[in-house]
C-alpha positions as CSV (number, residue, x, y, z in Angstrom):
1,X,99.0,108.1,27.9
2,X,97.6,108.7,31.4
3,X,100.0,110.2,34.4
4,X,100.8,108.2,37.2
5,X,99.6,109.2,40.8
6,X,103.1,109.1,42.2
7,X,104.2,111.2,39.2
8,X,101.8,114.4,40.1
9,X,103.6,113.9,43.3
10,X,106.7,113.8,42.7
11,X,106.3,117.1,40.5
12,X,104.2,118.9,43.1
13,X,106.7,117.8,45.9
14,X,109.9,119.3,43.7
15,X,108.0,122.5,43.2
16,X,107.1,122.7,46.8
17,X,109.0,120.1,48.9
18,X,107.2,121.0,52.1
19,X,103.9,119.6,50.5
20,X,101.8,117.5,52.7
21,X,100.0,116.2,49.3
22,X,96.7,113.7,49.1
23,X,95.8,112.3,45.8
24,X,92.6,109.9,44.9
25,X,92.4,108.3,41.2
26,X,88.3,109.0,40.8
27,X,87.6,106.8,37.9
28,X,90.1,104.3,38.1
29,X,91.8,105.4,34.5
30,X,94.5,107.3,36.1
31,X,93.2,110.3,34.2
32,X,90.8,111.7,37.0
33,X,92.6,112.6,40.0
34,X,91.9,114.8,42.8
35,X,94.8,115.9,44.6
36,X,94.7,117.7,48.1
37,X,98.0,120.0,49.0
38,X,98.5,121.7,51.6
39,X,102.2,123.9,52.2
40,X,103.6,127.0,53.8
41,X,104.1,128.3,50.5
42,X,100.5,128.8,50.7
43,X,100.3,131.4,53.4
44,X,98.7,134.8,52.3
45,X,97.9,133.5,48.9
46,X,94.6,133.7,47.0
47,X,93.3,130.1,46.1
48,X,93.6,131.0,42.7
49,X,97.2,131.7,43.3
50,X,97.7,128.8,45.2
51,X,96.6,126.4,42.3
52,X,98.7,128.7,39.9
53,X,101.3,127.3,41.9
54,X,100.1,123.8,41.4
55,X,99.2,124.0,37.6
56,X,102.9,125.3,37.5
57,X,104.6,122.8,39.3
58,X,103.0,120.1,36.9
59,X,104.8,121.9,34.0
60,X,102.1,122.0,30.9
61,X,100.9,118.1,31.5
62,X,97.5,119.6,32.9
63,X,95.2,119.4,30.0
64,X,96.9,117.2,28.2
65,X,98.2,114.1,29.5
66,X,96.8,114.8,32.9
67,X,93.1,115.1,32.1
68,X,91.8,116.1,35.1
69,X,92.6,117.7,38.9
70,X,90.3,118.3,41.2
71,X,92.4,120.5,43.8
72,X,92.0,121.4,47.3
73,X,95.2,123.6,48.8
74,X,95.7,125.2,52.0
75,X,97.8,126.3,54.2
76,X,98.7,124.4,56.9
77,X,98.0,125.3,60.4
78,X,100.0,126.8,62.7
């Protein structure tokens, strides 16, 4: 069973509720999204981090029912 778009964002935004979060279904199977987030929580964090936070916030569905993320994060600008 695929995860729904509005579902990775509802579990990113709980995680990090300042989110400013962009997600594109890239086959059309609602298995292979790519999901742009950008949040304050960011700030002096190493990418990795920064999708550590992600990967954390989607509580164990990556690999499994979420197939695969492509993810862009940032900070945002000041």
């Amino acid at each position: 069973m695929a995860m729904d778009a509005h579902e990775i964002e509802r579990m990113i935004k709980a995680a990090l509720p300042d989110a400013a979060i962009e997600i594109k279904d890239l086959a059309g199977d609602g298995d292979h999204y790519a999901a742009t987030v950008t949040s304050a929580a960011f700030k002096g964090k190493t990418r990795v981090q920064q999708h550590q936070m992600v990967y954390a916030a989607l509580q164990g569905n990556m690999g499994g029912v979420l197939h695969a993320l492509a993810l862009t994060t940032k900070a945002p600008d000041i």
